[in-house]
MDTraj code that builds the backbone (N, CA, C; nanometers):
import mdtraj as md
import numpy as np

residues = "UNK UNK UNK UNK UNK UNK UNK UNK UNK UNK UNK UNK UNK UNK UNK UNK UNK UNK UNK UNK UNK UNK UNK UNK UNK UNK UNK UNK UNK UNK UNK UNK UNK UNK UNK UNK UNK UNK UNK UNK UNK UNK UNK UNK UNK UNK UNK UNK UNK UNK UNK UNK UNK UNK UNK UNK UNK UNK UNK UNK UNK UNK UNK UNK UNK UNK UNK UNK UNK UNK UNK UNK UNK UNK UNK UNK UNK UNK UNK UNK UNK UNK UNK UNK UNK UNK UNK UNK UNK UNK UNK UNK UNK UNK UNK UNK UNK UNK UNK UNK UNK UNK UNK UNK UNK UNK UNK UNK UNK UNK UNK UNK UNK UNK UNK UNK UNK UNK UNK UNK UNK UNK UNK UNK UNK UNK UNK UNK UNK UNK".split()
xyz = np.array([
    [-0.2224, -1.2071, 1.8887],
    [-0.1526, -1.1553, 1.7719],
    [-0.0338, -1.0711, 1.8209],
    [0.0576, -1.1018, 1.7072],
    [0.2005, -0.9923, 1.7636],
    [0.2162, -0.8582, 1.7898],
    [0.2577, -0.7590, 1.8347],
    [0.2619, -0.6383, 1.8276],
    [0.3237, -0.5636, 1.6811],
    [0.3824, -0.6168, 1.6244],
    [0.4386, -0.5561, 1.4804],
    [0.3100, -0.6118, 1.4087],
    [0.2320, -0.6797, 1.3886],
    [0.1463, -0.7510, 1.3569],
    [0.0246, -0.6127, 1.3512],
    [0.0095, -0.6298, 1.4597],
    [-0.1606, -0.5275, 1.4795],
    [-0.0579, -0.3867, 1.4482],
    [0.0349, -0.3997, 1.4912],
    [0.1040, -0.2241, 1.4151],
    [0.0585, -0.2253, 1.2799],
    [0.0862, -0.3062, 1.1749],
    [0.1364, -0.3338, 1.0147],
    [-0.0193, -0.3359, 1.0109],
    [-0.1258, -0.3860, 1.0331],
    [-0.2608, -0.3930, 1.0195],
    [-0.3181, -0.2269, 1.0561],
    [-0.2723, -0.1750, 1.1480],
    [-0.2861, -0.0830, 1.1835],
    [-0.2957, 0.0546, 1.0895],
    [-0.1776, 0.0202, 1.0400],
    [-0.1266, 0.1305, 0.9609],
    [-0.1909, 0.1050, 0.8042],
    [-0.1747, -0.0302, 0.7368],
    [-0.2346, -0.0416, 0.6498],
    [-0.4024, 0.0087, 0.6127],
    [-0.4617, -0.0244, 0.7147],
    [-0.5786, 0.0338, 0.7336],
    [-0.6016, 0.2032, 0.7671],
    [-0.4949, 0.2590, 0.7717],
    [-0.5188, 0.3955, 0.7490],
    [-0.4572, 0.4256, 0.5861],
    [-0.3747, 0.3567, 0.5239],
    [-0.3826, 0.3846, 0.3977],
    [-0.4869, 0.3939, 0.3336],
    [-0.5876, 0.2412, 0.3670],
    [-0.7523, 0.2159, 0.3198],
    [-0.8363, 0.2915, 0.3710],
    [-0.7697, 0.3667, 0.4724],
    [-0.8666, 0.5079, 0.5569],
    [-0.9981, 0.3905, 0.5957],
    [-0.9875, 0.3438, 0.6847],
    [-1.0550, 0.2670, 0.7154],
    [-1.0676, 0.3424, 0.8842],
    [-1.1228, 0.3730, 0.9181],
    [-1.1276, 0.4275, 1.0315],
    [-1.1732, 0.3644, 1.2017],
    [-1.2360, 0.2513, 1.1429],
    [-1.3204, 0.1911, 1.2316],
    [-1.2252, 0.0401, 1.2596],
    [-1.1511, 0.0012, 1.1391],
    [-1.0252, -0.0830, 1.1867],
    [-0.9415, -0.0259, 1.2746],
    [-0.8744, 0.0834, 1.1878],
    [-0.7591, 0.1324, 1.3149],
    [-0.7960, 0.1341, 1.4192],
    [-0.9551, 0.1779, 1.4825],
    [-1.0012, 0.2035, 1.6068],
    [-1.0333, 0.0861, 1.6993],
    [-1.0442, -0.0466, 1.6194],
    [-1.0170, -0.1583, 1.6566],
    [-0.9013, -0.2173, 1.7082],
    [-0.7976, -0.1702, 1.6458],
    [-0.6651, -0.2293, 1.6874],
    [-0.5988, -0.1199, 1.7436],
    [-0.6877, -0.0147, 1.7946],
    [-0.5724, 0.0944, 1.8741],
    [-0.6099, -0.0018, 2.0354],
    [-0.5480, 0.1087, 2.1377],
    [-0.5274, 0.0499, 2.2464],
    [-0.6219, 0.0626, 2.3172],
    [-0.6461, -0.0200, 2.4310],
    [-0.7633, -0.0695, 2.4980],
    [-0.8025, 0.0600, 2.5438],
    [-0.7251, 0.1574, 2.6469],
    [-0.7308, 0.3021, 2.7078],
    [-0.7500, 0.3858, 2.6223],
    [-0.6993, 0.3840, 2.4827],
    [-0.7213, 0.4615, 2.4464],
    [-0.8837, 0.5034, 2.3644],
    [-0.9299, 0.3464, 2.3349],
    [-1.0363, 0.3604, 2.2719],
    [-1.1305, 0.3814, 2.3794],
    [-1.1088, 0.3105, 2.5142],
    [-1.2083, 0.3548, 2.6083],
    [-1.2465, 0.5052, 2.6326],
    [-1.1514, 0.5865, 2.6027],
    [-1.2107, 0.7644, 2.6352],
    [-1.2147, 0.8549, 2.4676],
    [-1.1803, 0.7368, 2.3765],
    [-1.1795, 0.8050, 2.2792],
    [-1.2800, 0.7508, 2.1600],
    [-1.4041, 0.8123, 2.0992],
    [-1.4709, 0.7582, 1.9899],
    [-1.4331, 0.7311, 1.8483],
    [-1.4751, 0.6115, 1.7853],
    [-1.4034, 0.6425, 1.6227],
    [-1.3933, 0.7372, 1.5875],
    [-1.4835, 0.8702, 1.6209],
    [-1.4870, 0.9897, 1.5008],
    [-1.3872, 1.0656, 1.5688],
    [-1.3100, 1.0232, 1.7022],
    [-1.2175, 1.1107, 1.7351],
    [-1.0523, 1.0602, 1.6029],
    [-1.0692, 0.9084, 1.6552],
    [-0.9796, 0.8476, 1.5092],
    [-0.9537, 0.9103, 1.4043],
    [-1.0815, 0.9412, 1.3468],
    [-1.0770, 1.0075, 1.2201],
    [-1.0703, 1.1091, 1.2007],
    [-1.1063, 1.2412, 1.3057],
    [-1.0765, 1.3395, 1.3349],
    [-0.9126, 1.3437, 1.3039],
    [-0.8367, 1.2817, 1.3616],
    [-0.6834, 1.2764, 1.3767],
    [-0.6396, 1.2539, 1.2714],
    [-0.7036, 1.1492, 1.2068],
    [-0.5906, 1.1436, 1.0691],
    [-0.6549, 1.1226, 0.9433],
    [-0.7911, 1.2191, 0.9361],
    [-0.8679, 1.2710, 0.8306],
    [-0.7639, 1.2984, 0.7118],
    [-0.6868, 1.4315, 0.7953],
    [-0.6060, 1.4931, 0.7025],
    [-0.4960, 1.4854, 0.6289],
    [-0.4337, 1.3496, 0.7182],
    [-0.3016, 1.3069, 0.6712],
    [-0.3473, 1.1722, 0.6006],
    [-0.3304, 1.1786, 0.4705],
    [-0.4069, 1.0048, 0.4023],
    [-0.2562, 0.9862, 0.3957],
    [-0.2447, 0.8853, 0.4708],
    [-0.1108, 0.7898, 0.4048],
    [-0.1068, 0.6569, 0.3202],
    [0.0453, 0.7164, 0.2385],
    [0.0338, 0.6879, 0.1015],
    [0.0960, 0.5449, 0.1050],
    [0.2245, 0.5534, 0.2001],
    [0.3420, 0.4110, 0.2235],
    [0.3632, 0.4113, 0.3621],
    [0.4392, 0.3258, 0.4116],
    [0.5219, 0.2768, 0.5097],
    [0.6171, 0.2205, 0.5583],
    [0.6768, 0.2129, 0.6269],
    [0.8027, 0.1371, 0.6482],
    [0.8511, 0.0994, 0.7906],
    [0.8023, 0.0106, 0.8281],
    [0.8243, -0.0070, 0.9927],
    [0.9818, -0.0706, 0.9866],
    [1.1036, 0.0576, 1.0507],
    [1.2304, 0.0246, 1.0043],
    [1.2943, -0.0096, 1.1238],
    [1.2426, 0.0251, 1.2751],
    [1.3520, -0.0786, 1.4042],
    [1.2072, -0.0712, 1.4637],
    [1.2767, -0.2143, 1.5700],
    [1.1514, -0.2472, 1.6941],
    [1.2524, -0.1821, 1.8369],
    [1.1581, -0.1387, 1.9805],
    [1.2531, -0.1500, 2.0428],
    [1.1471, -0.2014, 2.1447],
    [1.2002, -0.3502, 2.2685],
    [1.1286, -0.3834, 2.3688],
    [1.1145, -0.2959, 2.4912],
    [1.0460, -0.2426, 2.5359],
    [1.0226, -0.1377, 2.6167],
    [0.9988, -0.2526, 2.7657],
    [0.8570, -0.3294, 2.7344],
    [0.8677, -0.4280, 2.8321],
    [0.7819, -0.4947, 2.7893],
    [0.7257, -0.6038, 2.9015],
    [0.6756, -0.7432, 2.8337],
    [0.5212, -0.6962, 2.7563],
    [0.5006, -0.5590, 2.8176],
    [0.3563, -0.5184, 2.7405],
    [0.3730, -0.4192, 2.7053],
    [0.5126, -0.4093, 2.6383],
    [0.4956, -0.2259, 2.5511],
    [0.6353, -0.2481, 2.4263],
    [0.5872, -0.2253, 2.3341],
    [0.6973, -0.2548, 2.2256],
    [0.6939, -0.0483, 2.1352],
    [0.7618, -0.0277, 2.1715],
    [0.8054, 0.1191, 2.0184],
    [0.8600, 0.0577, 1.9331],
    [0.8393, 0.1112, 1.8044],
    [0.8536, 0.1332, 1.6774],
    [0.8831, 0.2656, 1.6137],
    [0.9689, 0.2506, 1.5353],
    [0.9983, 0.3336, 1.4401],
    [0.9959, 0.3335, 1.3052],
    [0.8945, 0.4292, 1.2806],
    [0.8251, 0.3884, 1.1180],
    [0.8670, 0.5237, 1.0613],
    [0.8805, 0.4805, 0.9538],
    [0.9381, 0.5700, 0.8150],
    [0.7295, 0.5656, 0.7779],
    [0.6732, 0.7499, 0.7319],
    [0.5402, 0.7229, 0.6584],
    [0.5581, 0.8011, 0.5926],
    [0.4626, 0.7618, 0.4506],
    [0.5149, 0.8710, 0.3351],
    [0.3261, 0.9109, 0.3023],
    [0.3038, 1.0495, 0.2749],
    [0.1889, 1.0486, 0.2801],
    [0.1665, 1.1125, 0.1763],
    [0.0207, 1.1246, 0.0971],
    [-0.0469, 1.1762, -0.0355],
    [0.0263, 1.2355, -0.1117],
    [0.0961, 1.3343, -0.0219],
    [0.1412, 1.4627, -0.0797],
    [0.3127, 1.4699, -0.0659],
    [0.3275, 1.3645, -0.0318],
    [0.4405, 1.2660, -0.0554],
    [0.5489, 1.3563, 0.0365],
    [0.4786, 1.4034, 0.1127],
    [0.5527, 1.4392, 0.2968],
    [0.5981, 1.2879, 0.3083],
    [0.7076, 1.3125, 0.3986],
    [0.7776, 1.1632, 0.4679],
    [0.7748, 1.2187, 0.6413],
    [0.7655, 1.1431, 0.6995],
    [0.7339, 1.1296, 0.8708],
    [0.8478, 1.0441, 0.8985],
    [0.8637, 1.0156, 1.0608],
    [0.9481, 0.9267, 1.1052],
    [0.8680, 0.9428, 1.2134],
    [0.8311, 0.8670, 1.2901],
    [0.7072, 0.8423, 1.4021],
    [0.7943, 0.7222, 1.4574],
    [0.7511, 0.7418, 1.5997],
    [0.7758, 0.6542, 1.6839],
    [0.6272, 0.6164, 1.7704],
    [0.5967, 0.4796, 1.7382],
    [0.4445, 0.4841, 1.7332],
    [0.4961, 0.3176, 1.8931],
    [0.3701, 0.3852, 2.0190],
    [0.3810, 0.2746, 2.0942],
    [0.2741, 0.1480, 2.0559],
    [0.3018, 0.0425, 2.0930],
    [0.2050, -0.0923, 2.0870],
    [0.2055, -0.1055, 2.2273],
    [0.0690, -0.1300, 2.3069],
    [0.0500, -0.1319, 2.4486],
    [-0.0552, -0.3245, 2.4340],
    [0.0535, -0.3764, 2.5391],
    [-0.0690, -0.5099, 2.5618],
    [-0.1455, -0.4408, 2.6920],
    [-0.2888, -0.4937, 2.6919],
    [-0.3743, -0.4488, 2.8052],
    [-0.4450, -0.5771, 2.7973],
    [-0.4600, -0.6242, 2.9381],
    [-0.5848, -0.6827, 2.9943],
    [-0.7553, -0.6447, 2.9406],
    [-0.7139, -0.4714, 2.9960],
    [-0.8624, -0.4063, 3.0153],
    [-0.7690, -0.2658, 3.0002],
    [-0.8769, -0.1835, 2.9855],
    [-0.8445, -0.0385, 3.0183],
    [-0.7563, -0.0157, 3.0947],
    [-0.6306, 0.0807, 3.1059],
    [-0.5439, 0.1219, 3.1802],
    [-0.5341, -0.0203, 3.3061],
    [-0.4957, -0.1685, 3.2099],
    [-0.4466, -0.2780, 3.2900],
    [-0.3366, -0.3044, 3.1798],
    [-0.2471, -0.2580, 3.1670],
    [-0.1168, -0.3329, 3.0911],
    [-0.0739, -0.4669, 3.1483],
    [-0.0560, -0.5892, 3.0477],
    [-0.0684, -0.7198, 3.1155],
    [0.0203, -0.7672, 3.0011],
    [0.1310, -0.8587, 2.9609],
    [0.1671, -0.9634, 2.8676],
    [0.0806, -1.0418, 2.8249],
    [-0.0191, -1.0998, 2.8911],
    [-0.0968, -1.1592, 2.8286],
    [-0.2202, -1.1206, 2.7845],
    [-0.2227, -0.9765, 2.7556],
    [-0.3725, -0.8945, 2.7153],
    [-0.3190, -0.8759, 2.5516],
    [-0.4847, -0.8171, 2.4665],
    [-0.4499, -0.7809, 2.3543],
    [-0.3239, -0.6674, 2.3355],
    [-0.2778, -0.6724, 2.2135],
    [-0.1714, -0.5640, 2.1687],
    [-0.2918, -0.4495, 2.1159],
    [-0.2599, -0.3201, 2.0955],
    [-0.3356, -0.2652, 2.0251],
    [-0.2213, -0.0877, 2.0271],
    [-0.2474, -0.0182, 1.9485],
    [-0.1576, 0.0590, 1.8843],
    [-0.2242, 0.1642, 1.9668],
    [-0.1432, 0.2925, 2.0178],
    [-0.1550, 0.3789, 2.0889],
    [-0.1345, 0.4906, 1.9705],
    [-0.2709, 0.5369, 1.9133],
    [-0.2812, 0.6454, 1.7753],
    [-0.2178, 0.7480, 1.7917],
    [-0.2415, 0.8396, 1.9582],
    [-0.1414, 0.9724, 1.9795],
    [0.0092, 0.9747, 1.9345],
    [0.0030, 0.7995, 1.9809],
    [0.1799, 0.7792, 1.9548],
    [0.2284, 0.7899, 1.8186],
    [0.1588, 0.7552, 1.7111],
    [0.1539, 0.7514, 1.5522],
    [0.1586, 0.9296, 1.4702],
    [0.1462, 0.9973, 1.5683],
    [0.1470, 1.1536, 1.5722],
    [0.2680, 1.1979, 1.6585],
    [0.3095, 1.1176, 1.6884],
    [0.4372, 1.1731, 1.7505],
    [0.5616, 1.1935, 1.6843],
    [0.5504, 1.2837, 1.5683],
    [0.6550, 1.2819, 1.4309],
    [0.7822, 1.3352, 1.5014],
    [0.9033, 1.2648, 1.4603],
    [1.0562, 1.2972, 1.5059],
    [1.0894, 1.4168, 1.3929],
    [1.0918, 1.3837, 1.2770],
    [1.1638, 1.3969, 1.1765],
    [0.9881, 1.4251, 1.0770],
    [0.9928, 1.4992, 0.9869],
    [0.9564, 1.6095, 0.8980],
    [1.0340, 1.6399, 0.7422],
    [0.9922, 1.5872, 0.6327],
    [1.0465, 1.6237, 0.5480],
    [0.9456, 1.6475, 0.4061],
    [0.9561, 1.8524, 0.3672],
    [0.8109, 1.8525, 0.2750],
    [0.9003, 1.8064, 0.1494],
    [0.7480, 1.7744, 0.0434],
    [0.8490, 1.7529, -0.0776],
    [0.9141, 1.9167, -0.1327],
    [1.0038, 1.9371, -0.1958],
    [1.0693, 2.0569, -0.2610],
    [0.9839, 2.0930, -0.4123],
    [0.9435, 2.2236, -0.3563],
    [0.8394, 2.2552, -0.5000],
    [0.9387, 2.2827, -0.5978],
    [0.8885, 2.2565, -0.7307],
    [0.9709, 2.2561, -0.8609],
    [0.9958, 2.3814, -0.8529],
    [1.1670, 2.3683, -0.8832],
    [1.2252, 2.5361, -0.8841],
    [1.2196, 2.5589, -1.0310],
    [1.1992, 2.6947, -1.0275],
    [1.1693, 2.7959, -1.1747],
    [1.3235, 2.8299, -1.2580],
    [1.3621, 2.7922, -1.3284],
    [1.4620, 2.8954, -1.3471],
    [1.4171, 3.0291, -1.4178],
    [1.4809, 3.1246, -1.3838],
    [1.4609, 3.2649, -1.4163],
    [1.5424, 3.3217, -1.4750],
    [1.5465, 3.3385, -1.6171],
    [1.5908, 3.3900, -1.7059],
    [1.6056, 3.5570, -1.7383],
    [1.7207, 3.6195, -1.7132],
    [1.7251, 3.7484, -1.7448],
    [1.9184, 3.7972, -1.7588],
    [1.8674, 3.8917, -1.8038],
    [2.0199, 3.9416, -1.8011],
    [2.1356, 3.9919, -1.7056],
    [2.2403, 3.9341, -1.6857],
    [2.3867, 3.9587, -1.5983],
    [2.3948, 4.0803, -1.5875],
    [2.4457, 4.1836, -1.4810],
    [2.4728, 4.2871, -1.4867],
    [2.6355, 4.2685, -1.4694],
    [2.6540, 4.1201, -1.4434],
    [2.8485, 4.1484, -1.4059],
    [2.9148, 4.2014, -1.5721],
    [2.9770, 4.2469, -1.5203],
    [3.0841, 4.2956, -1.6183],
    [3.1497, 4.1969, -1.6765],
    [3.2205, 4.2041, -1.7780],
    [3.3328, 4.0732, -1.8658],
    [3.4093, 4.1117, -1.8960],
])
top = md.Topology()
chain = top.add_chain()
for i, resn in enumerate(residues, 1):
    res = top.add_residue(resn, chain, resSeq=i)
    for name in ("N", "CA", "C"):
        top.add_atom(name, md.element.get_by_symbol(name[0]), res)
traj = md.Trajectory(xyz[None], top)
C-alpha cells in the first residue's frame, strides 16, 4: 500500500478514535517499543475533527513527509508535518517493507491556530469631550 494511502487511513481512524487501527498502521519501530495504550495516551485528548493532507515531500525511497492541515473538536487548526517510514522489520528501513506512519511525527505541530472567543461588546459611556 502507498504511503499517502496508510497516512489518509491513518488519520481517518483517529477521527473514528479508533486507536488500535492507527497503531496498526503506525511504524514498524515505533510500535515495537510502543503499546496501543501509549497511542491513545497521545491523542486521547486531541479528537480530530478534519483533515487535509496539502504537499508530499520524497525524503527517500523509504521515507515520504507530509504536510497536513488538522482541524480538531474544538475547531483548533494544526499544520503537522507527519513522517511515513517503509520498514522491513523494526529499525530496518527498506523500499520494499510496509509503509506505516511515525505518530510522534503527527505531534510535531508547525503552526497553531486557537479559535477566537466571541468578543463582548461593552457598552458604556465616552468620557471624550465634543
Amino acid at each position: 500500500m502507498e504511503a499517502k494511502k496508510i497516512l489518509t487511513e491513518f488519520l481517518q481512524a483517529w477521527v473514528d478514535q479508533d486507536y488500535k487501527l492507527m497503531y496498526k498502521l503506525s511504524q514498524k519501530t515505533w510500535a515495537d517499543k510502543n503499546p496501543v495504550k501509549q497511542l491513545e495516551w497521545l491523542f486521547r485528548d486531541s479528537i480530530l475533527k478534519d483533515f487535509n493532507i496539502f504537499s508530499t515531500s520524497y525524503v527517500s525511497g523509504s521515507s515520504m513527509k507530509y504536510g497536513v492541515d488538522l482541524t480538531l473538536n474544538d475547531d483548533t487548526k494544526l499544520m503537522s508535518l507527519i513522517n511515513v517510514i517503509c520498514e522491513a522489520a523494526p529499525l530496518k528501513p527498506a523500499p520494499w517493507g510496509e509503509w506505516g506512519v511515525n505518530p510522534s511525527s503527527v505531534l510535531n505541530i508547525v503552526q497553531k491556530v486557537t479559535p477566537k472567543a466571541a468578543s463582548k461588546e461593552v457598552k458604556g459611556k465616552s468620557n471624550a469631550k465634543k
